[in-house]
Structure formats: C-alpha cells, structure tokens
N, C-alpha and C positions, 0 to 999 in steps of 0.2 A: 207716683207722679202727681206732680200737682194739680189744678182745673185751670184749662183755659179761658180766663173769664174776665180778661182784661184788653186792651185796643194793641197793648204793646208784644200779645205770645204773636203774632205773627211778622212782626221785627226780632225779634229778637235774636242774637246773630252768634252769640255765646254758645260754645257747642255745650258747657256743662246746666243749660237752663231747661226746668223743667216744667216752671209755670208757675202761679201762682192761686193764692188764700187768701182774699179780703187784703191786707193790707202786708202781708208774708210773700218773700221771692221764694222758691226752691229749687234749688240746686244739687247738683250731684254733687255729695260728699267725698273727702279725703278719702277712704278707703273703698273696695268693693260690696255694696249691696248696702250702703249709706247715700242721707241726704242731707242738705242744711238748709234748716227756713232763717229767713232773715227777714224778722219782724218786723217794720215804720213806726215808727210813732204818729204820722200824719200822711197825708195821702201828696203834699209836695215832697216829703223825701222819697216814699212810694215810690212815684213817677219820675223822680229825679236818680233814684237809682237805675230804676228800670230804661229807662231815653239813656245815660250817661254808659252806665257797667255792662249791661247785656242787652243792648242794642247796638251801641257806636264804638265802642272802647273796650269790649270786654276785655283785652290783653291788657289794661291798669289796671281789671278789680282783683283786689283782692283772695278771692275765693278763686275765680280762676287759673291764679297761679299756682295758688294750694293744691287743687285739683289737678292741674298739672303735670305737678309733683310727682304725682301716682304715678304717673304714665313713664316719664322719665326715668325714674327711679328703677324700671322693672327690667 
C-alpha cells in the first residue's frame, strides 16, 4: 500500500485507492495480490487526477473499470 501523505487520501472515494508516492497514485491492480502506480509528470495533473478520478468520479477512471473487471468476471 501506498503512504498517506497527501491532503486528498482522506477524500478519496474510489474503493480501488491505496494512496500515494511523491507524485505516483496507487491502485489496486487488475489481478489479485497486484497494484498500479500511475506516475504525474507535474503536480497539477497529480492533483487533477486525484480531485477528478478518486475523489468525485471514480466510476469514469480508467483503472477503476479495469479493476472492476476482476470482480465481475469471477
């Protein structure tokens, strides 16, 4: 799991969110006992992922459909 060390782990609303690394989201990955970081290049996409995908809207990211997936599938 990732470190809680940003203003947004306690919004965050995404059940697959596990916290982040400097300027890395992580996530619970597509399969069982996987994760996914997803790196920023700058700290407004940073924060603009984090406020947008796994705070308010998780159900349009991406990764959470992926992740999803898993669940449905089984």
């Amino acid at each position: 799991m990732g470190q809680r060390d940003n203003l947004y782990d306690r919004e965050a609303r995404c059940p697959f969110y596990h916290g982040t690394r400097g300027l890395t989201v992580i996530c619970e990955g597509p399969f069982a006992g996987s994760s996914l970081a997803l790196t920023m290049r700058s700290r407004r996409l940073f924060e603009r992922q984090l406020k947008t995908f796994c705070c308010d809207q998780y159900e349009r990211c991406e990764v959470c459909r992926l992740v999803r997936q898993q669940y449905e599938d089984d």
